[in-house]
ZAMARGU-4260 file (C-alpha; in steps of 0.2 Angstrom, whole numbers, plus 5000, padded with zeros to 4 digits):
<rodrens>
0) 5109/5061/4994 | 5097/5062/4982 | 5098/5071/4966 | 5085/5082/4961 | 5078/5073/4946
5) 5075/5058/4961 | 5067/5070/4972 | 5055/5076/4958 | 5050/5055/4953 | 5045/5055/4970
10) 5032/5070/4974 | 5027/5066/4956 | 5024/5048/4960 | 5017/5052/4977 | 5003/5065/4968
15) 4998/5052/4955 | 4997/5037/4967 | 5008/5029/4959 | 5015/5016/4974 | 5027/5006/4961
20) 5034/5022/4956 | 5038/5030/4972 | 5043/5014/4980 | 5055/5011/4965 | 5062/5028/4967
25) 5064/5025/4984 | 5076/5009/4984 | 5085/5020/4969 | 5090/5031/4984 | 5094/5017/4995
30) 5104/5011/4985 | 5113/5027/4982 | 5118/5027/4999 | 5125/5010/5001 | 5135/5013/4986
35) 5143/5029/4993 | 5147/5023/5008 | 5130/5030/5018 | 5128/5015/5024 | 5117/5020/5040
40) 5106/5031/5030 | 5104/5015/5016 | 5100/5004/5030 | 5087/5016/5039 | 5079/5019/5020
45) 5077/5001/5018 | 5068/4998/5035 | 5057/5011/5030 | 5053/5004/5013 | 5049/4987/5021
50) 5039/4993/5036 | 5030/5003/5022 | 5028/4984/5010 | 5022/4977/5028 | 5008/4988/5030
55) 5003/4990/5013 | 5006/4972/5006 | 5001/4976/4986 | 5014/4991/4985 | 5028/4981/4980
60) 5017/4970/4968 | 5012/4977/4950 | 4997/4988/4952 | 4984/4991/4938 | 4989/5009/4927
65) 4976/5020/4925 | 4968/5022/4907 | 4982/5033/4900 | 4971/5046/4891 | 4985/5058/4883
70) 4980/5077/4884 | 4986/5095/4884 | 5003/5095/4874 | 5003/5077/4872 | 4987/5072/4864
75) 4993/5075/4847 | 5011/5065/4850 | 5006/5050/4854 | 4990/5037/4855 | 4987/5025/4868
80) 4981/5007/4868 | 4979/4992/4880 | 4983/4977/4869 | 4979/4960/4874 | 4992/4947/4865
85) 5005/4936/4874 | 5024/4931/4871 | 5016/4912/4867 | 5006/4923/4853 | 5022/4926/4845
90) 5034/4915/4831 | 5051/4921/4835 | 5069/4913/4834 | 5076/4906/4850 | 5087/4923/4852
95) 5072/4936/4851 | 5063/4925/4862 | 5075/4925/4874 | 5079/4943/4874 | 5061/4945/4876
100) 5057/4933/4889 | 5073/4941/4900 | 5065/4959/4899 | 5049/4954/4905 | 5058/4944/4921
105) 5070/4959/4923 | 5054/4972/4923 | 5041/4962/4935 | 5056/4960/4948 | 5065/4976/4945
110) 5062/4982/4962 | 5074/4966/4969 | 5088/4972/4953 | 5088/4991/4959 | 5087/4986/4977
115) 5106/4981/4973 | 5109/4996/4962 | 5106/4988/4944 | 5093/4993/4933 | 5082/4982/4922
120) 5083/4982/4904 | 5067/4991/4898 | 5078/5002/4883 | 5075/4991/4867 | 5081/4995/4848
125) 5070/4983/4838 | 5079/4979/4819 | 5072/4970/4806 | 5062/4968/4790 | 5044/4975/4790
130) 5030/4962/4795 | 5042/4953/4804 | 5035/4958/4822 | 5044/4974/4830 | 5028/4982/4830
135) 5019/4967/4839 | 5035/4964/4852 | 5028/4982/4859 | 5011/4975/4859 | 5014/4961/4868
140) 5026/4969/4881 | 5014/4979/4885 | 5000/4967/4888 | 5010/4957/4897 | 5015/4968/4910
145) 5000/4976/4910 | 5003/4992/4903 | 4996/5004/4890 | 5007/5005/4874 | 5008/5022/4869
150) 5013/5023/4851 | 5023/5041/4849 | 5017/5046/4833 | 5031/5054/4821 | 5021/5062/4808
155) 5015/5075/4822 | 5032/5074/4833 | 5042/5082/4816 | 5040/5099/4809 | 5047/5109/4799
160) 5051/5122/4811 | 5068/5124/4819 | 5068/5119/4837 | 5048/5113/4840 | 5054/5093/4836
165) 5066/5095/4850 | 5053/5102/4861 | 5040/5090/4856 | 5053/5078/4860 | 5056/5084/4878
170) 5037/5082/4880 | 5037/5063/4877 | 5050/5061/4889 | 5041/5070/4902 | 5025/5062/4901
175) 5035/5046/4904 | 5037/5049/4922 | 5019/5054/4922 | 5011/5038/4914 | 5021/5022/4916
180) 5020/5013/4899 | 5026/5003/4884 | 5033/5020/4873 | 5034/5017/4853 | 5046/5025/4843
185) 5041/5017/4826 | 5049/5017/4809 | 5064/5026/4821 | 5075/5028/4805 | 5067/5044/4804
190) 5076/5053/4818 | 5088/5042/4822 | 5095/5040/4804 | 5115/5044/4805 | 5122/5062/4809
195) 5133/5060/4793 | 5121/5054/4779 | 5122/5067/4761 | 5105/5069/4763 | 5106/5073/4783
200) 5099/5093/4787 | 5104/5102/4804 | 5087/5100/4811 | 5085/5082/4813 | 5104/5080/4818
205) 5098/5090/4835 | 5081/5082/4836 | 5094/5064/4836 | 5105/5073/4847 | 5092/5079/4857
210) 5083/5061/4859 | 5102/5054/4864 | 5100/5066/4878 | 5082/5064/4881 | 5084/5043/4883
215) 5103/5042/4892 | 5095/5053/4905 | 5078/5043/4906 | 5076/5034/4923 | 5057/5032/4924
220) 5048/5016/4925 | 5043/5014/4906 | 5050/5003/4892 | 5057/5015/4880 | 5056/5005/4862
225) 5062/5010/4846 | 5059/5001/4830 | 5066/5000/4812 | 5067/4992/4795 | 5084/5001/4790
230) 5096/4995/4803 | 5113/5003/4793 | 5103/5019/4790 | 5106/5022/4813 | 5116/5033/4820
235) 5131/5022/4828 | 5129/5033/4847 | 5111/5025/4845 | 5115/5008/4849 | 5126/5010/4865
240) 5113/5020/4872 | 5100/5006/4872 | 5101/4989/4883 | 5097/4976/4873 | 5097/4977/4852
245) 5084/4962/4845 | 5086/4958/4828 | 5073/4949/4816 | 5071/4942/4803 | 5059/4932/4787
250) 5054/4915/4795 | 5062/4899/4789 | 5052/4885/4786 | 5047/4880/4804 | 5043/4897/4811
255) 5032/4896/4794 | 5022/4881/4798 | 5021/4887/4815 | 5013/4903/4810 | 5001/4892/4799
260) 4997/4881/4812 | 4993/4893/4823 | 4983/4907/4812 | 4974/4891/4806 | 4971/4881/4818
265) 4951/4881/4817 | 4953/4870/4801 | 4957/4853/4799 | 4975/4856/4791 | 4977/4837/4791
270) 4982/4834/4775 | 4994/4849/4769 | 5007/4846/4758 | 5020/4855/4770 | 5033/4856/4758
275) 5026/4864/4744 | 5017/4877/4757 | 5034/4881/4764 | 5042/4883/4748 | 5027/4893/4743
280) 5030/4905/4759 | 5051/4907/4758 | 5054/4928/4757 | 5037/4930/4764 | 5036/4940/4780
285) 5028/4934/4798 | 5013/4947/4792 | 5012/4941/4775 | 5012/4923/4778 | 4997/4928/4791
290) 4986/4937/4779 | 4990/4921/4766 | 4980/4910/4780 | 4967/4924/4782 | 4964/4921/4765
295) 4962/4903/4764 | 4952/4905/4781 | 4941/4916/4771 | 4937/4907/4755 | 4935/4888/4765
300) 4920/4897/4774 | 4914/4905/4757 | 4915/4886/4752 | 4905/4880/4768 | 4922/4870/4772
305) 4933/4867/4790 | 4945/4861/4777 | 4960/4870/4771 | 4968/4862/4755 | 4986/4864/4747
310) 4981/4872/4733 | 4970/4882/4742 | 4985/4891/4751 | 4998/4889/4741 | 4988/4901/4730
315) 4985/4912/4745 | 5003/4914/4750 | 5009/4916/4731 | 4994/4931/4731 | 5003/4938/4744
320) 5022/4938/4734 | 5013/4945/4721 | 5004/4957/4729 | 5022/4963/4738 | 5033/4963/4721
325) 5015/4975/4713 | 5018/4987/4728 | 5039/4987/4725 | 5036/4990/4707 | 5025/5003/4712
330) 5037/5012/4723 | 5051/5008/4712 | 5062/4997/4722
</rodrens>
């Protein structure tokens, strides 16, 4: 049978129109039923899913998502976007990449994955260095699949008050069986920092206690993401609770030209001394060696030139190191 939680997706689905959803929820059931031995009841479900794909063609294919426009309770938790770049867009190690590329393919053909009772991966703990892309990997999930990215703002989500996180918390979770989309916990260290850290205080061990719950129990359709720059700062429950974990890193000196190449590629790059531009752009972050290029870009077409010189951006990038050892002095670190 179906449980209640099941039972709920679908009149929830069926009143928002939501065709993916309700047949997603649909073949969940269907494949309850196999497993449990119901076997004549899983196969009558899954003649009337596909009588129902027959007459309606699109249902099984990914429909547009209507504007997400939060409101009520949620208007102050999280902010919603469409973004527009692509996987192609990115500079990323072969493992990321693949990661990346897999949940994409597991997500547009997730109907076929829980037709055989699997579920995709669409649970992802983003870890690595700031400017190094976690933020951007939501992005381009989303645009990719044609979802809205709703980026769950912490500043409003924690308060000082004993139980409201939690509850705040609970309203996130719901929403995501009301609008499907790319949900971003960033800079996650902040509730999901471990339960027995000195500086740890009771209300944030049951706001991560309570987002342990909220996301094992999760079985919309929504990528659940949650990025951080402190990956030994995590609880150690956090990890198992997620699918897929996707580490980055600073790039090395081919992820650098590439993200030089790319940023710059309206000027003639044709003579750039590429080793002295890679040594200038070791330690730098994806995001840092970008605005470096932004720079050049900038004082070539102050200079009336499509040409980007050496010197020219090896003084951008070393700006940018500087720039980055002012701000750590600044902050004390």
């Amino acid at each position: 049978m179906a449980t209640a939680e099941q039972l709920k997706a679908l009149v929830q689905s069926y009143t928002a129109g939501d065709q993916n959803r309700f047949m997603s929820v649909a073949m969940q059931i269907a494949a309850h039923a196999a497993r449990t031995g119901k076997d004549k009841l899983a196969a009558d479900l899954q003649k009337l899913i596909d009588e129902a794909r027959r007459r309606q063609p699109e249902a099984g294919a990914m429909q547009p998502v209507p504007i997400a426009r939060p409101g009520g309770d949620l208007a102050g938790l999280v902010a919603a976007t469409y973004p527009h770049q692509r996987l192609a867009d990115m500079v990323l190690d072969a493992q990321a990449h693949e990661k990346l590329s897999r949940v994409l393919v597991e997500y547009r053909q997730r109907e076929k994955l829980l037709s055989h009772g699997f579920h995709p991966r669409r649970k992802l703990l983003l870890v690595g260095p700031p400017g190094c892309g976690k933020t951007m990997t939501a992005s381009v999930l989303a645009a990719e699949l044609g979802l809205p990215l709703l980026y769950v703002q912490l500043h409003t989500l924690i308060t000082k008050f004993m139980g409201e996180t939690a509850a705040k918390l609970h309203i996130v979770f719901d929403a995501m069986h009301q609008t499907r989309g790319v949900y971003l916990f960033d800079e996650f260290d902040a509730i999901g920092a471990h339960r027995g850290a000195e500086n740890d205080v009771g209300e944030i061990r049951r706001v991560l206690n309570s987002f342990l719950q909220f996301l094992e129990r999760d079985d919309s359709d929504c990528l659940i993401i949650a990025a951080t720059n402190y990956h030994g700062m995590l609880d150690h429950a956090l990890f198992r609770r997620f699918d897929d974990v996707v580490q980055y890193g600073l790039p090395d000196a081919s992820m650098a030209r590439h993200l030089i190449e790319n940023r710059l590629s309206a000027f003639d790059l044709r003579r750039l001394g590429w080793k002295s531009i890679t040594a200038s752009a070791a330690d730098l972050s994806h995001a840092e060696i970008v605005s470096a290029c932004e720079d050049a870009a900038k004082d070539a077409i102050l200079a009336d030139s499509r040409r980007i010189t050496t010197t020219m951006l090896n003084r951008a990038l070393k700006g940018r190191e500087r720039h980055r050892s002012n701000n750590q002095a600044r902050r004390g670190t």
